[in-house]
N, CA, C and O of each residue as an XYZ file, in Angstrom:
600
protein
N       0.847     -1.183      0.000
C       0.000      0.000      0.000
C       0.891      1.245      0.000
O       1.803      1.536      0.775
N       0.473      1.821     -0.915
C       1.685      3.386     -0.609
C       1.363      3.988      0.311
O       0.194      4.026      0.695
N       2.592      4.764      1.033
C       2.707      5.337      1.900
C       2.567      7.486      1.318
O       2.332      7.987      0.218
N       2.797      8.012      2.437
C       2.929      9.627      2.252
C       4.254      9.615      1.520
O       4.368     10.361      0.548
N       5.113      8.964      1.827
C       6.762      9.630      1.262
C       6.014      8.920     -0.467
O       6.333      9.833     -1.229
N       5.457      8.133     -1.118
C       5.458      7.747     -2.427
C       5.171      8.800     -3.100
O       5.354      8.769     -4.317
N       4.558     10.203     -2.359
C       3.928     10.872     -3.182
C       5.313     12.000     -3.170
O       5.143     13.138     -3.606
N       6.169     11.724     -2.831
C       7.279     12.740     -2.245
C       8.274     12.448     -3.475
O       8.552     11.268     -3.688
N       8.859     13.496     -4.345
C       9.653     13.621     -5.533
C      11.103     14.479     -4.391
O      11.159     15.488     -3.689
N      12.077     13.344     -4.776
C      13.372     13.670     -4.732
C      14.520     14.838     -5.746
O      14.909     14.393     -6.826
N      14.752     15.550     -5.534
C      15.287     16.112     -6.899
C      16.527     17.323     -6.084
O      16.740     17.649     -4.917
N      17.135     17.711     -7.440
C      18.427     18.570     -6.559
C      17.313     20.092     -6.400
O      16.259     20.410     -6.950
N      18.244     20.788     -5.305
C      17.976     22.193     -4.680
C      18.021     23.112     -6.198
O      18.874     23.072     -7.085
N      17.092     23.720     -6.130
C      17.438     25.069     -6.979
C      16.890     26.689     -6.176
O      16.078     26.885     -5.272
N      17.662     27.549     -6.898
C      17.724     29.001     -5.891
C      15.886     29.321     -5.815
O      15.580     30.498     -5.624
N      14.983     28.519     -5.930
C      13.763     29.094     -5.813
C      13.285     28.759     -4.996
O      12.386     29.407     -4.459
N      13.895     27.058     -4.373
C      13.601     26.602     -2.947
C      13.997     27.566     -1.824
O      13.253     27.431     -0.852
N      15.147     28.695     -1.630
C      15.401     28.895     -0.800
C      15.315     29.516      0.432
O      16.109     29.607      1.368
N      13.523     30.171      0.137
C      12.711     30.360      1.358
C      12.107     29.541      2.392
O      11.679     29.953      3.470
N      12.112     27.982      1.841
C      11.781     26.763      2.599
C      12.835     26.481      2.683
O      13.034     26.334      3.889
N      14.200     26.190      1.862
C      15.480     25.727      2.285
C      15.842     26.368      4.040
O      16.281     25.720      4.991
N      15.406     28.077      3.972
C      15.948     28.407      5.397
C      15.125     28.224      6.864
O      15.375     28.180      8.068
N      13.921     28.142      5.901
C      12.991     27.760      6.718
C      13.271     26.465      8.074
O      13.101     26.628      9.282
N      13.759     25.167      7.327
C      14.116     24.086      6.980
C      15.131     24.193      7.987
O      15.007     23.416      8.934
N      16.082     24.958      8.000
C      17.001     25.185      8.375
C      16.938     25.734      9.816
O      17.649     25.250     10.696
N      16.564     26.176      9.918
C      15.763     26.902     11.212
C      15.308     25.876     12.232
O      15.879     25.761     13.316
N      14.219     25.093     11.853
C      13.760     23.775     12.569
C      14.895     22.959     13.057
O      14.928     22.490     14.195
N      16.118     22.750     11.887
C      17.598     22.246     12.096
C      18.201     22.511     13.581
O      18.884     21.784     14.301
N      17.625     23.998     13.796
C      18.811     24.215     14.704
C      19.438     25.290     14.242
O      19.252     26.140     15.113
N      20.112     25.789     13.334
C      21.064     26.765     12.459
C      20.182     27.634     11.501
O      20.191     27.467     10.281
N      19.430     28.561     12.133
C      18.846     29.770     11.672
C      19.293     30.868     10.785
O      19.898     31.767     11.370
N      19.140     30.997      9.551
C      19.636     31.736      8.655
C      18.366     32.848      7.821
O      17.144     32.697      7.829
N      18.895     33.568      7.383
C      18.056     34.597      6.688
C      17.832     34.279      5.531
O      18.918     33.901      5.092
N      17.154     34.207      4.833
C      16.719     33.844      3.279
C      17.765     34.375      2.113
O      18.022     33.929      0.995
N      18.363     35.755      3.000
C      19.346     35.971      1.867
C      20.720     35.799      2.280
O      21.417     36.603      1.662
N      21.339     35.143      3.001
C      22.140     34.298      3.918
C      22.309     32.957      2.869
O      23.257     32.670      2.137
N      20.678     32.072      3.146
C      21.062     30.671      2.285
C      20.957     30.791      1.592
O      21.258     29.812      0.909
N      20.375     32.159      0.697
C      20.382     32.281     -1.040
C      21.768     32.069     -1.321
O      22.143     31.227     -2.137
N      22.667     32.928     -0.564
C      24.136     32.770     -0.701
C      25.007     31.607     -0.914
O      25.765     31.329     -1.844
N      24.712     30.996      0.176
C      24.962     29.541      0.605
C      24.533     28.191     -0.807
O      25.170     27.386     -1.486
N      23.232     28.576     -0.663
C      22.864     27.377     -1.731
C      23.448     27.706     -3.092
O      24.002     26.898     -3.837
N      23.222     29.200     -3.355
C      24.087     29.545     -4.801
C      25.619     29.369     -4.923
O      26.194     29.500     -6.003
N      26.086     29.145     -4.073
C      27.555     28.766     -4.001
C      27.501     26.937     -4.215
O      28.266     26.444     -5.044
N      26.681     26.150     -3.517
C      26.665     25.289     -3.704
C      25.769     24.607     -5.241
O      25.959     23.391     -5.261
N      25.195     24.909     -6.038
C      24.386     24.984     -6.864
C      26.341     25.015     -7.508
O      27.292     24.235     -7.464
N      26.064     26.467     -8.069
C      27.362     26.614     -8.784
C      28.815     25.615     -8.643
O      29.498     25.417     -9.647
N      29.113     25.151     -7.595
C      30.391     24.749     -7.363
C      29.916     22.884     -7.182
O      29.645     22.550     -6.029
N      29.871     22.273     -7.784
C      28.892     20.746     -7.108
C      30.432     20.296     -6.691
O      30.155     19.529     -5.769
N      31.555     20.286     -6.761
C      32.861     19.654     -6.459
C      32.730     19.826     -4.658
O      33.627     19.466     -3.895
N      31.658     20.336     -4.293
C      31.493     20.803     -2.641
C      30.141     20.066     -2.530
O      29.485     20.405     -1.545
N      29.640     19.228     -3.245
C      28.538     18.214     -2.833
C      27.200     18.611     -3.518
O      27.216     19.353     -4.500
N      26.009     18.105     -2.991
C      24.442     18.065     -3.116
C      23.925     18.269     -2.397
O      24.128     17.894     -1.242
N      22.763     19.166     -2.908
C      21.905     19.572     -1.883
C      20.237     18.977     -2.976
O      19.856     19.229     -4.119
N      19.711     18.168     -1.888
C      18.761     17.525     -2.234
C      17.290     18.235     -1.160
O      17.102     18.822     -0.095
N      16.581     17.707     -2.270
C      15.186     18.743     -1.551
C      13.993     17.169     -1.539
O      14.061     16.293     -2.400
N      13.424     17.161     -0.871
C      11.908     16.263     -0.818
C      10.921     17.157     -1.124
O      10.748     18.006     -0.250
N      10.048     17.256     -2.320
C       9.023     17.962     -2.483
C       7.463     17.608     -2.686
O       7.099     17.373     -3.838
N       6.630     17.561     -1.767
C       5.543     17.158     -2.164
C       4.696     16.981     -3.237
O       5.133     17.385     -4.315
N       3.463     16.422     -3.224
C       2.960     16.962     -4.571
C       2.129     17.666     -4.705
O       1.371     17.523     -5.664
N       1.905     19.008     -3.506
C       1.163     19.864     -4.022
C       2.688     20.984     -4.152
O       2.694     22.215     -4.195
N       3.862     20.034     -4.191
C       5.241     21.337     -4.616
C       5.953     21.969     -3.491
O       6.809     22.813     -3.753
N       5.640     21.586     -1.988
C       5.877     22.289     -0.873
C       7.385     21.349     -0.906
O       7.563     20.219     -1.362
N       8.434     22.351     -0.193
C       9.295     21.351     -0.208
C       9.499     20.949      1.652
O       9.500     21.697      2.630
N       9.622     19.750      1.555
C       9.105     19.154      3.478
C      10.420     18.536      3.994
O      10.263     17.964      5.073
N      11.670     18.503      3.509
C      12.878     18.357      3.685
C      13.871     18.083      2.926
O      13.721     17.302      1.987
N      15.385     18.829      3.260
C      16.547     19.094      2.588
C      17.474     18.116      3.280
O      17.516     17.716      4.443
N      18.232     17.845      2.161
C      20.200     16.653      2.700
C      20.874     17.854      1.534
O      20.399     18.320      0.498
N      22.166     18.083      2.235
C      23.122     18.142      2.457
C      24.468     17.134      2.033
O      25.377     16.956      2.845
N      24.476     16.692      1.079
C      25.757     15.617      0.960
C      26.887     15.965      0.223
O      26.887     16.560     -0.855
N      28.031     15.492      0.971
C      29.309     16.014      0.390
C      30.679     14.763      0.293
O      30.820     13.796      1.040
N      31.615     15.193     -0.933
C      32.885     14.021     -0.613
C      33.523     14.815     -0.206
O      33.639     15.934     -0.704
N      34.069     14.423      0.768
C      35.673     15.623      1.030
C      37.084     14.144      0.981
O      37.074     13.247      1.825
N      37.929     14.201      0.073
C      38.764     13.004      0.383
C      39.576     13.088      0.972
O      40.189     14.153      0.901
N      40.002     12.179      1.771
C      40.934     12.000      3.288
C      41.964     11.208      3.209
O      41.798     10.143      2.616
N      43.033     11.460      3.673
C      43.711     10.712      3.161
C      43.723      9.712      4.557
O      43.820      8.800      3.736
N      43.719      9.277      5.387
C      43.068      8.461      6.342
C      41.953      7.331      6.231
O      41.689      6.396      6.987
N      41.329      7.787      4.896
C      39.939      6.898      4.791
C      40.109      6.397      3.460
O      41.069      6.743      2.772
N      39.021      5.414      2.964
C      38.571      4.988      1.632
C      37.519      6.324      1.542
O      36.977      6.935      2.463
N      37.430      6.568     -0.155
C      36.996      8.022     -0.176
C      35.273      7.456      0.199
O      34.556      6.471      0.028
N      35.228      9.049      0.912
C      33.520      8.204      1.358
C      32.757      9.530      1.220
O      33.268     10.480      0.626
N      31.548      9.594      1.763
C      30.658     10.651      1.354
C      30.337     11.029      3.233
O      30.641     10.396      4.244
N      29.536     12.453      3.011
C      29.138     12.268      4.429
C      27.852     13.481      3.923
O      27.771     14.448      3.165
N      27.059     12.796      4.779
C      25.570     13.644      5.476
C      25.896     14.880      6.364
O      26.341     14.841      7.511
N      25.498     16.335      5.393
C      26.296     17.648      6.505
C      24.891     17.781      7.059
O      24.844     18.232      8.203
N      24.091     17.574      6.659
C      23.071     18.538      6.973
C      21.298     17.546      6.460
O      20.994     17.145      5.337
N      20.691     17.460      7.423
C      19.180     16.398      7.126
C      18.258     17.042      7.715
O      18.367     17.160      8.936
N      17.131     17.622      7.061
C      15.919     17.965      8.214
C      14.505     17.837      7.236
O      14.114     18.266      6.151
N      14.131     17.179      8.070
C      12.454     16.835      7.579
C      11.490     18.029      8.093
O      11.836     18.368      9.224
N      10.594     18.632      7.701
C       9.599     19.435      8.537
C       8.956     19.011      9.442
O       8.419     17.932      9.192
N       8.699     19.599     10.859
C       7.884     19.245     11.405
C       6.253     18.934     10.808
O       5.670     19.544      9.912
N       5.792     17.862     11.569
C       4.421     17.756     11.103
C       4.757     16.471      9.673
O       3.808     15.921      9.115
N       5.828     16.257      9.383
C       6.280     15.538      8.270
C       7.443     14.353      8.653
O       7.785     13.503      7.830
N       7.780     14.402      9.495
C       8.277     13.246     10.187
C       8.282     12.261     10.330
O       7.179     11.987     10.803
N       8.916     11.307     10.221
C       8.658      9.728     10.257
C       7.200      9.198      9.237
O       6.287      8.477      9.641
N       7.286      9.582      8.347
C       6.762      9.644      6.965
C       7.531      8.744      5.826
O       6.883      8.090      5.009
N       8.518      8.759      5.836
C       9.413      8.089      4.797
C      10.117      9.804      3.876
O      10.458      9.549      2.721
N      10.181     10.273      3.999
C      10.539     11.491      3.248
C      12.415     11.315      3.640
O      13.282     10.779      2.951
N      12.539     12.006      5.011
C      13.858     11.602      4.846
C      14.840     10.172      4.360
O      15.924     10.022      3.797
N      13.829      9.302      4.904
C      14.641      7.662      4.374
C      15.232      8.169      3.010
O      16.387      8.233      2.589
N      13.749      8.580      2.361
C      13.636      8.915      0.916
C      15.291      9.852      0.381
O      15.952      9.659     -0.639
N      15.477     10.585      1.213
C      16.668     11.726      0.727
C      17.803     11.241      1.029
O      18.820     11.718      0.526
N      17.854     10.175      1.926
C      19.329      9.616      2.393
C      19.601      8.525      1.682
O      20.789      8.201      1.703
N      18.811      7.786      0.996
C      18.370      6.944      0.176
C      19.366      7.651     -1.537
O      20.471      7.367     -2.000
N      18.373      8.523     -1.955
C      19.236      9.557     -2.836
C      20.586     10.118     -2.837
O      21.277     10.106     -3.855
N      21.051     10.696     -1.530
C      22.193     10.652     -1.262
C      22.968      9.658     -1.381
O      24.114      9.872     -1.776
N      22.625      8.564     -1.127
C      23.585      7.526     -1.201
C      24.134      7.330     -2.292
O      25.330      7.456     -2.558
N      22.879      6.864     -3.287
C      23.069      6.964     -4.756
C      23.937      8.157     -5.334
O      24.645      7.805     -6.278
N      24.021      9.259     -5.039
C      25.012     10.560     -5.673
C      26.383      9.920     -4.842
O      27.383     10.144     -5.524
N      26.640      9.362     -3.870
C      28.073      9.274     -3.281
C      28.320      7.791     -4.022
O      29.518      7.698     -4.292
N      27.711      6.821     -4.361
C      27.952      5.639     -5.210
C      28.620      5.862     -6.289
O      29.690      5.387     -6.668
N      27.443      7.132     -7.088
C      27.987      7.270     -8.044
C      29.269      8.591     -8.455
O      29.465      9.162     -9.528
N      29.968      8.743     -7.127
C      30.800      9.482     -6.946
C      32.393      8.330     -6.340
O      33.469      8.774     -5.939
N      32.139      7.370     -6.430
C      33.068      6.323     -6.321
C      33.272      5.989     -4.970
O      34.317      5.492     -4.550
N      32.145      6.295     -4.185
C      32.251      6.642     -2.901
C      31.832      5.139     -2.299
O      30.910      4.471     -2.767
N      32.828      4.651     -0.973
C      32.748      3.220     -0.517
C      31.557      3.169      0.536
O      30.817      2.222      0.803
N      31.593      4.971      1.266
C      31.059      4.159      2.263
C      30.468      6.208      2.661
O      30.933      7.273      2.254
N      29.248      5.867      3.643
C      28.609      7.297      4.186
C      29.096      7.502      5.397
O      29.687      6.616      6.013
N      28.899      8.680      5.856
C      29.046      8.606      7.330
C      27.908      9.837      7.574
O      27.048      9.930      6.698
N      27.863     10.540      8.414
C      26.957     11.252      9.211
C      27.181     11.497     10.962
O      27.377     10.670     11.853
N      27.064     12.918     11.004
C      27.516     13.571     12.570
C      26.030     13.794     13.064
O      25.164     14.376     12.410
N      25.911     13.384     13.998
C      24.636     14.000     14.743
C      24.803     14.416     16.690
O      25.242     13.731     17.614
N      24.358     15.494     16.663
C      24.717     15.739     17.764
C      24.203     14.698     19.176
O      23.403     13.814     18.871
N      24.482     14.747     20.164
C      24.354     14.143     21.031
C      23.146     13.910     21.702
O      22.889     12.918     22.383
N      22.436     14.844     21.486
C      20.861     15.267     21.825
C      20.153     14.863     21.066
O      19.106     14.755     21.705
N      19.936     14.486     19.917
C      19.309     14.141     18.849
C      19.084     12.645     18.877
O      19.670     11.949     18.049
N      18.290     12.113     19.759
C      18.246     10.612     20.376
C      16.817      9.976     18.326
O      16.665      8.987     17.610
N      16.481     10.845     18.394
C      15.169     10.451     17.494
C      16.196     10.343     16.003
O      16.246      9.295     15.359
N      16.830     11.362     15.677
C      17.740     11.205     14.701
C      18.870      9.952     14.911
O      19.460      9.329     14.028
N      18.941      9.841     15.981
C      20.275      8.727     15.852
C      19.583      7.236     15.595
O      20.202      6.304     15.082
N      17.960      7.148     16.110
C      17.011      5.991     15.784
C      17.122      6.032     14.332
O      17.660      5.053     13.814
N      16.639      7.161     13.420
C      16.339      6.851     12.247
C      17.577      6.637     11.651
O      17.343      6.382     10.470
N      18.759      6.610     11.858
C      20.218      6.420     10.663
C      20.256      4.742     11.417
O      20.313      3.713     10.743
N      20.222      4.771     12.581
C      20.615      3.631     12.740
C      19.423      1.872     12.007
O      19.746      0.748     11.625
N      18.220      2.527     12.148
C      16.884      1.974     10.850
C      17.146      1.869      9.564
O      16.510      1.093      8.850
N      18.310      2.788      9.019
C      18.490      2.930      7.853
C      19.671      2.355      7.817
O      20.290      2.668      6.800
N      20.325      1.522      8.635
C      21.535      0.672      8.098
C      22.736      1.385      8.779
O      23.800      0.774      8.885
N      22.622      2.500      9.190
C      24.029      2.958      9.977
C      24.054      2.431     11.441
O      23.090      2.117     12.139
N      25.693      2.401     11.817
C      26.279      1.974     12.864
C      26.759      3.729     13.582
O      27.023      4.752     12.950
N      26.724      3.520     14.992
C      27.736      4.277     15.788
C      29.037      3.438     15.689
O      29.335      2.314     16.094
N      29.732      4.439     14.972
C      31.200      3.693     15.384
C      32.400      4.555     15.730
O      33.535      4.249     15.364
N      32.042      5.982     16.668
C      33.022      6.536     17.180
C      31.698      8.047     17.958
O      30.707      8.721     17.676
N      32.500      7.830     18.809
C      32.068      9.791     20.035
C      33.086     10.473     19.835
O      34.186      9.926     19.905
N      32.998     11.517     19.605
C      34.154     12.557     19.413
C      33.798     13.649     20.450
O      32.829     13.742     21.204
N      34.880     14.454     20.261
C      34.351     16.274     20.622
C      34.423     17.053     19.110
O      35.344     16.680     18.382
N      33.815     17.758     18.761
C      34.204     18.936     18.007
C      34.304     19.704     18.663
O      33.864     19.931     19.790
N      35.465     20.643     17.403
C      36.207     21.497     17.967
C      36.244     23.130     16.477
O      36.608     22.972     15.311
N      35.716     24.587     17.148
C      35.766     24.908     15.856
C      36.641     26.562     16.788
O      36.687     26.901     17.971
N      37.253     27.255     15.356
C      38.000     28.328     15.567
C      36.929     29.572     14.160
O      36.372     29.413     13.073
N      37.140     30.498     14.952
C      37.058     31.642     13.592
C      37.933     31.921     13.053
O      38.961     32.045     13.720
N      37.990     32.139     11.730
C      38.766     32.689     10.801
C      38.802     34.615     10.517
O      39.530     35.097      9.649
């Protein structure tokens, strides 16, 4: 029987999403101004050697959550992909929408020669660490981050 996410179209970000992109963003946690992630996404749009930005869009066109995926290669690792950034809308949750975008992501880091995903989620985020781990991911390290200004 189909579910809500069947009716949900996967596709890349373009600069017209980016009043729901910040929206989106906001719910995240990391609150930005519309002309902030216009910035942001148009840098990423333009430059794809810095990853994908994937949108879930309904089908009356609303978009109900954004990924974030990027390669950065390491010389420490087999080259792999990683999840910067995942947020479903509230009210849209545990729907299949995100499965749906990490799902997609995967496929862009496959077909980026990529062995393997990873994904950071903060420590608090007990509901997010359920759904990666549903979707086939392992915890396999706690860290600290650590950040400086430039």
């Amino acid at each position: 029987m189909p579910g809500p996410a069947d009716h949900v179209q996967i596709r890349r970000a373009r600069l017209s999403d980016v009043s729901a992109v910040a929206e989106l963003s906001g719910q995240l946690g990391y609150p930005a101004s519309e002309g902030e992630m216009a910035d942001r996404l148009a840098r990423l749009i333009r430059q794809p050697r810095f990853g994908a930005v994937l949108v879930a869009e309904d089908s009356a066109g609303r978009i109900v959550g954004w990924l974030h995926v990027s390669v950065t290669p390491l010389l420490e690792v087999c080259l792999r992909a990683e999840v910067n950034g995942l947020v479903v809308a509230a009210g849209q949750r545990s729907l299949g929408s995100g499965a749906r975008l990490l799902e997609a992501a995967e496929a862009w880091a496959r077909s980026k020669g990529c062995a393997s995903m990873s994904v950071r989620s903060n420590v608090t985020r007990d509901r997010a660490h359920a759904f990666y781990l549903r979707n086939g991911y392992e915890h396999y390290k706690t860290q600290k981050a650590f950040r400086k200004a430039l």
